[in-house]
C-alpha positions in Angstrom: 0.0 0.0 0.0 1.1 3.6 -1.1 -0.2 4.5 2.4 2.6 3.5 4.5 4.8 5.5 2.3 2.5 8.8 2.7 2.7 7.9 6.5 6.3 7.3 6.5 6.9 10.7 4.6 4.7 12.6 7.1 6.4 10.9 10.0 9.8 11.5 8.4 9.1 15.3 8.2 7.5 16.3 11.6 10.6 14.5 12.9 12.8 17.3 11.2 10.5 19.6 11.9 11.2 18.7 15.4 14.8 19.1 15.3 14.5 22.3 14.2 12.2 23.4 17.0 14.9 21.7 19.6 18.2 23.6 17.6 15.8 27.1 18.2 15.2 26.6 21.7 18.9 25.0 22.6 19.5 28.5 21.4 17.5 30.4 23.3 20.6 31.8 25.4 23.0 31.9 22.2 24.0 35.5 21.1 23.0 36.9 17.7 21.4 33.4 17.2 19.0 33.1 13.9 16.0 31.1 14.4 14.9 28.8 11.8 12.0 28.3 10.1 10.2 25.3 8.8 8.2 24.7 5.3 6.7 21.7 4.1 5.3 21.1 0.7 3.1 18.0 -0.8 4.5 15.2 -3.2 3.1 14.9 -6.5 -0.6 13.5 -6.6 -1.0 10.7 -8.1 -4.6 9.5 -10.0 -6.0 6.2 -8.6 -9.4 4.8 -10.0 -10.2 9.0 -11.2 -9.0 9.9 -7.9 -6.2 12.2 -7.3 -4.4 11.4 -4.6 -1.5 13.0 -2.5 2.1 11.3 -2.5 2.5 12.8 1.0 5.1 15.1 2.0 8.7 16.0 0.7 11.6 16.6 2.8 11.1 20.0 4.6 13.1 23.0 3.8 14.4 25.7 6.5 14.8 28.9 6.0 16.5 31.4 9.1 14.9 34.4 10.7 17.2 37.1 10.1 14.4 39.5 12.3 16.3 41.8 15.3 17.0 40.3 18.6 16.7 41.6 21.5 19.5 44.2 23.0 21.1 43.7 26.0 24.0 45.9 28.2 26.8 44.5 29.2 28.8 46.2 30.3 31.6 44.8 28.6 34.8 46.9 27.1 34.6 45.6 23.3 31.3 43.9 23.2 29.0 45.3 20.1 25.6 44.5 18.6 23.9 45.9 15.4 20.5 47.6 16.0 19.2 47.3 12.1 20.7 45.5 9.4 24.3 44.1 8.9 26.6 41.9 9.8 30.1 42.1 11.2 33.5 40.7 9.6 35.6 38.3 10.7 38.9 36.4 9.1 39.6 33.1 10.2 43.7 32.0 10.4 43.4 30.2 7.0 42.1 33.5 5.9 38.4 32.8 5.3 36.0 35.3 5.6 32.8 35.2 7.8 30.0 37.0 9.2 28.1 37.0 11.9 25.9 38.9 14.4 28.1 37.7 17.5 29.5 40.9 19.2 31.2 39.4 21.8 35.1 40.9 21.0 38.1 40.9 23.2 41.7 41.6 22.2 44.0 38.0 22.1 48.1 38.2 22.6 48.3 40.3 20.1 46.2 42.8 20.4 44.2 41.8 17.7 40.6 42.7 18.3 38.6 38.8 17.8 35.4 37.4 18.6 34.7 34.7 20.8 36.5 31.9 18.4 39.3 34.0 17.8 38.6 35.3 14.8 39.8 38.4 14.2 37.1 41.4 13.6 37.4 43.3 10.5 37.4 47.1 10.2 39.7 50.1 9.5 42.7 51.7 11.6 43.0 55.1 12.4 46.0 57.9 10.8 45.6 60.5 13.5 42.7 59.9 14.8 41.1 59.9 11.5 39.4 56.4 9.8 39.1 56.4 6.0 36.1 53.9 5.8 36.4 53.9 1.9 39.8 52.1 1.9 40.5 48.1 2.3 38.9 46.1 5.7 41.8 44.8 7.7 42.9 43.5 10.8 42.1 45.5 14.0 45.4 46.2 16.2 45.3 47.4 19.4 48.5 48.1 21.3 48.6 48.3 25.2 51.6 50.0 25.2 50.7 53.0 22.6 52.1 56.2 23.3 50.3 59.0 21.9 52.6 61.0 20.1 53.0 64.5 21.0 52.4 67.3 18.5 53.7 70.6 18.7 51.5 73.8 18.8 50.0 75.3 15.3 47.6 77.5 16.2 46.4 79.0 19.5 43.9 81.5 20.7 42.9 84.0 23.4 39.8 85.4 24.5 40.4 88.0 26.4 38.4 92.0 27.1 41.3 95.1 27.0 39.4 98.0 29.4 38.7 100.7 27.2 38.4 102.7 30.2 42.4 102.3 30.4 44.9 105.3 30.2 47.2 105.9 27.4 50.6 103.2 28.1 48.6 101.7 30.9 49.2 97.9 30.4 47.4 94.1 30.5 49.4 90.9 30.6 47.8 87.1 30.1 49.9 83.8 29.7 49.3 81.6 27.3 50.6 77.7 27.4 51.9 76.0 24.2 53.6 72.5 23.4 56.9 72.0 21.0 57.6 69.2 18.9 58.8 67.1 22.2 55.9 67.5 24.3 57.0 70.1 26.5 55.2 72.9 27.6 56.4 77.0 26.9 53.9 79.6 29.0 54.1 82.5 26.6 53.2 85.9 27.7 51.0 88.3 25.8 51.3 92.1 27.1 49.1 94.7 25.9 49.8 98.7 26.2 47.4 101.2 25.2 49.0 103.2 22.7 45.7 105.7 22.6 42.2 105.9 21.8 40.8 102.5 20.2 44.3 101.6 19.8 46.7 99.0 21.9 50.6 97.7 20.9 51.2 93.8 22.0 54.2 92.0 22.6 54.6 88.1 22.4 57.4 87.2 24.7 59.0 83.9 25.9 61.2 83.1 29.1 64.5 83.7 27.9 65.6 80.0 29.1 63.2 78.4 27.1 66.0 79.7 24.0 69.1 79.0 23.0 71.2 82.4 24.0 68.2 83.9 26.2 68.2 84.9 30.2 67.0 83.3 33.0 64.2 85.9 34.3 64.5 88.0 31.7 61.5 87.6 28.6 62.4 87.1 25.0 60.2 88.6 22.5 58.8 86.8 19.9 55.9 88.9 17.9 55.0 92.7 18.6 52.1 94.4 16.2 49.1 97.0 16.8 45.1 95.8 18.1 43.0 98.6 16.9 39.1 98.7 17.5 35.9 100.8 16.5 34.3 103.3 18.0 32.4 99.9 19.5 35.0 98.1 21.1 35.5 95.5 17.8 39.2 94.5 16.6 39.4 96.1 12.6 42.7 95.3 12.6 44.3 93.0 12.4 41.2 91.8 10.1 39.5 88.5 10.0 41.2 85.6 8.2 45.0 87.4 9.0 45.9 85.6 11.9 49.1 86.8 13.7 52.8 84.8 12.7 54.7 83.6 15.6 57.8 82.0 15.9 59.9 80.9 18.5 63.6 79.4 17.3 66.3 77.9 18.9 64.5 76.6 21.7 66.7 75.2 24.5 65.3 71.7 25.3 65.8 71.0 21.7 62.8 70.5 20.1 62.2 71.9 16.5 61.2 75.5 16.2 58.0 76.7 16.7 56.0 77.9 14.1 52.6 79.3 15.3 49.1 81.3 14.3 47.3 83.2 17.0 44.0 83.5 15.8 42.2 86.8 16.5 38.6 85.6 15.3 37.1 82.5 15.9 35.2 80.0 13.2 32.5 82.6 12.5 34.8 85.7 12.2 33.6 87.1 15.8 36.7 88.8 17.4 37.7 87.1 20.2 39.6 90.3 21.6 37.4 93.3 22.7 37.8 97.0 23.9 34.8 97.4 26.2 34.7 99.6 29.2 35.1 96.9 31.7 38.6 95.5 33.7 40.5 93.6 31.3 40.8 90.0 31.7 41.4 86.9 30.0 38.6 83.8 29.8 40.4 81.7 28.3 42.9 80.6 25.8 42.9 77.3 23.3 45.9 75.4 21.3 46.3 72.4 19.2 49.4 71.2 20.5 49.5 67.8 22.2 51.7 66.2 24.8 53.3 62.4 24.8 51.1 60.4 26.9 50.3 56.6 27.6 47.3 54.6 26.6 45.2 54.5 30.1 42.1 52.8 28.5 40.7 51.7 24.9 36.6 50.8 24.8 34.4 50.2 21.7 31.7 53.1 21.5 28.3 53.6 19.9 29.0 53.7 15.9 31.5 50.8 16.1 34.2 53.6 16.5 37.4 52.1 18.8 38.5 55.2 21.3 41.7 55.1 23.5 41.8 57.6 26.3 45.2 59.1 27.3 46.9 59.7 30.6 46.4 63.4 29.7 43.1 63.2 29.1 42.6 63.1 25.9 40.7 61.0 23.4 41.6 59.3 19.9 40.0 57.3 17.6 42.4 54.4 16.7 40.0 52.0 14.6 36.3 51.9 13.7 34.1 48.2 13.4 33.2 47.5 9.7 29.4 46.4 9.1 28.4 44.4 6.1 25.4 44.6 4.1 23.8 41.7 3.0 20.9 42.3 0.3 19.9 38.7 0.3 21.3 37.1 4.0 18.3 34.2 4.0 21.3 32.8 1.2 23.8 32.5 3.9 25.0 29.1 5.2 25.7 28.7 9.0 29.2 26.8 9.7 28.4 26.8 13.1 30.1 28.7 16.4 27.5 32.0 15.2 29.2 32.3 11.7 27.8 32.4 8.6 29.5 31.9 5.2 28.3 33.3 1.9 26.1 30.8 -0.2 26.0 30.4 -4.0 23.5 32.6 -4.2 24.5 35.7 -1.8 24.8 38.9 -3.3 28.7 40.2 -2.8 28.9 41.7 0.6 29.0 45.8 0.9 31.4 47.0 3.4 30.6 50.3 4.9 30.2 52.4 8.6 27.6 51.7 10.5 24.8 53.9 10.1 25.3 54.0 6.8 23.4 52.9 3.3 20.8 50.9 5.5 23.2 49.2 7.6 22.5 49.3 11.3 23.8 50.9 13.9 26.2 49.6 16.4 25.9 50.1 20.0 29.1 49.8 22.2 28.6 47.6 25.7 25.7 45.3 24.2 24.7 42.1 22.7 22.4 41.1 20.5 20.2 38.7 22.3 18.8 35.1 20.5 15.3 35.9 18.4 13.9 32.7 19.1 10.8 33.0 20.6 10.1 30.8 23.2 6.1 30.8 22.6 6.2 30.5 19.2 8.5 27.4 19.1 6.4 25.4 22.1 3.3 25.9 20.3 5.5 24.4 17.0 6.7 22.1 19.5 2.8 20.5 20.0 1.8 20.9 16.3 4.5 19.0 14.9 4.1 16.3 17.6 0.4 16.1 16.5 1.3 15.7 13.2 4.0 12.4 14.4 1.4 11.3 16.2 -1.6 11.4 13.6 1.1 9.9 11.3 2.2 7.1 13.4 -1.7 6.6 14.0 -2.0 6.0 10.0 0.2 3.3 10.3 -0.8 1.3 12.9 -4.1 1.4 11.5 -3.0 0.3 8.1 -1.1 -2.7 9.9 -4.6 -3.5 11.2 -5.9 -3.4 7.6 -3.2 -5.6 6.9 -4.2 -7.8 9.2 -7.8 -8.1 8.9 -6.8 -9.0 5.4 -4.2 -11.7 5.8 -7.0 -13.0 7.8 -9.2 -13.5 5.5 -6.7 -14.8 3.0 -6.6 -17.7 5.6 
């Protein structure tokens, strides 16, 4: 009888069907875990005395659930999850590439950054603090002994009110701090005399043992010029976009000469030196120059972006997570240990930031929790063990039939 087939198919299904629902809820607790899915489709009917009649049912197919799971803090110094779509990169040692949905990073030996199989992350280093995202994916590298390199002073600033109220050659004196080439620090001194109405001299000095040939105690001047101001206290001249050239040569600890701007106006052309009619005081002063300091800390932070923090407090990028887009990722293949390799029919991969051309975001200090729902798969759990049962009910009760007519063969 075709029956027992039909029964055997039906029996042979639900029993994958049930494998499927015990991998989904083994998984309940496995991060960036992809539920599956389970379709069935008949067998070719077949016609029996004008009949048609079913051939049962073919081998189910699975397809994954590629829908968000939940997100959860941890807490943790490198782990990431992707709020949206994407996937991240990783290279195996034989130099296979994977992806996955698994944030859980931490730096090996090395200091490469790798997942929890030691597969190391893909993404882009830093060049001063700066991540070109359009060039090659590579290795991440982290080093805990990084030094941040110190970079001397370019440009500098000085906010700062000169009393119009002030007599003719009464004076106003401010320091300002700057960093050479070696990291060391030079407290220049700007001193301001009123020359007369709306107009002030300045002198840019330095301490005359911070250079080669200078005095202990006594200053060595580095710029002098004219401040002048309208009838309502704003700098005319010098004018905006002519910032003032200062340069300070030979200095003693040996670091290369100092070649400096001190900008009078500020991003949107506002003077940041004024002539009112009140005590004249300085609020504060900016510069670009950086001292040498040592790595203190290194975190992964919303936008996949890798930050160190300094022992002088400062802050650089050093590498940034890359996120792949996947038009088609119900192609990919699961190799197991939360990886997934392309299929035959995967579109190419698009590297890119996250956040950017539909790719998710990332979120620093989480995981991406398993999206296999626990309701959804029990009440899976008692159809498909209906469906054995009802199946191994078919063929118990063709056995009977069997039976009955054996016995009346006899």
């Amino acid at each position: 009888m075709s029956s027992f087939s039909t029964a055997l198919s039906g029996l042979s299904a639900d029993n994958i069907a049930l494998d499927v629902v015990g991998n989904n809820l083994a998984n309940l607790t496995t991060t960036g875990f992809k539920s599956n899915d389970v379709q069935f489709h008949d067998l070719l009917q077949q016609v029996s005395g004008g009949a048609q009649i079913g051939g049962g049912v073919g081998a189910p197919t699975t397809s994954r659930s590629f829908t968000q799971g939940s997100i959860q803090q941890t807490g943790g110094q490198f782990d990431a999850a992707i709020q949206g779509d994407g996937f991240f990169s990783v290279a195996t040692s034989s130099g296979t590439t994977l992806y996955s949905r698994d944030g859980s990073f931490r730096l090996d030996s090395t200091g490469t950054l790798v997942n929890s199989n030691g597969e190391a992350v893909q993404g882009w280093m830093a060049a001063n603090g700066v991540v070109n995202t359009g060039g090659a994916t590579g290795n991440i590298v982290v080093s805990a002994q990084s030094l941040q390199t110190p970079t001397a002073t370019a440009n500098f600033t000085l906010s700062a009110n000169l009393d119009a109220a002030t007599a003719t050659n009464g004076t106003f004196s401010t320091p300002i701090q700057v960093i050479d080439s070696l990291g060391n620090t030079h407290t220049l001194t700007a001193n301001f005399t009123k020359t007369g109405a709306n107009a002030w001299s300045y002198d840019i000095d330095i301490p005359g043992a911070d250079v080669t040939g200078g005095t202990a105690g006594t200053p060595s001047s580095l710029a002098t010029g004219t401040l002048t101001f309208n009838s309502a206290g704003v700098l005319t001249s010098p004018a905006a976009g002519s910032p003032v050239q200062i340069a300070a040569s030979g200095l003693s600890d040996g670091a290369a000469n100092l070649s400096m701007n001190w900008n009078l106006f500020d991003a949107a052309n506002n003077p940041l030196v004024t002539q009112f009619a009140q005590a004249s005081a300085a609020s504060g002063t900016t510069q670009d120059g950086i001292q040498s300091a040592q790595m203190t800390g290194v975190a992964l932070e919303n936008g996949g972006n890798i930050v160190a923090t300094f022992s002088n407090g400062k802050q650089m990028t050093i590498a940034q997570v890359a996120v792949a887009k996947i038009a088609n990722p119900d192609s990919l293949i699961s190799v197991g240990n939360n990886d997934y390799q392309l299929g035959a029919d995967t579109i190419a991969p698009s590297m890119g930031a996250a956040g950017t051309g539909g790719r998710g975001t990332v979120l620093g200090g989480s995981l991406e929790a398993s999206n296999a729902d626990i309701a959804k798969e029990f009440t899976n759990l008692i159809v498909y063990q209906r469906g054995y049962q009802a199946n191994s009910k078919v063929i118990t009760t063709l056995d009977q039939v069997s039976q009955d007519l054996m016995n009346i063969i006899r």
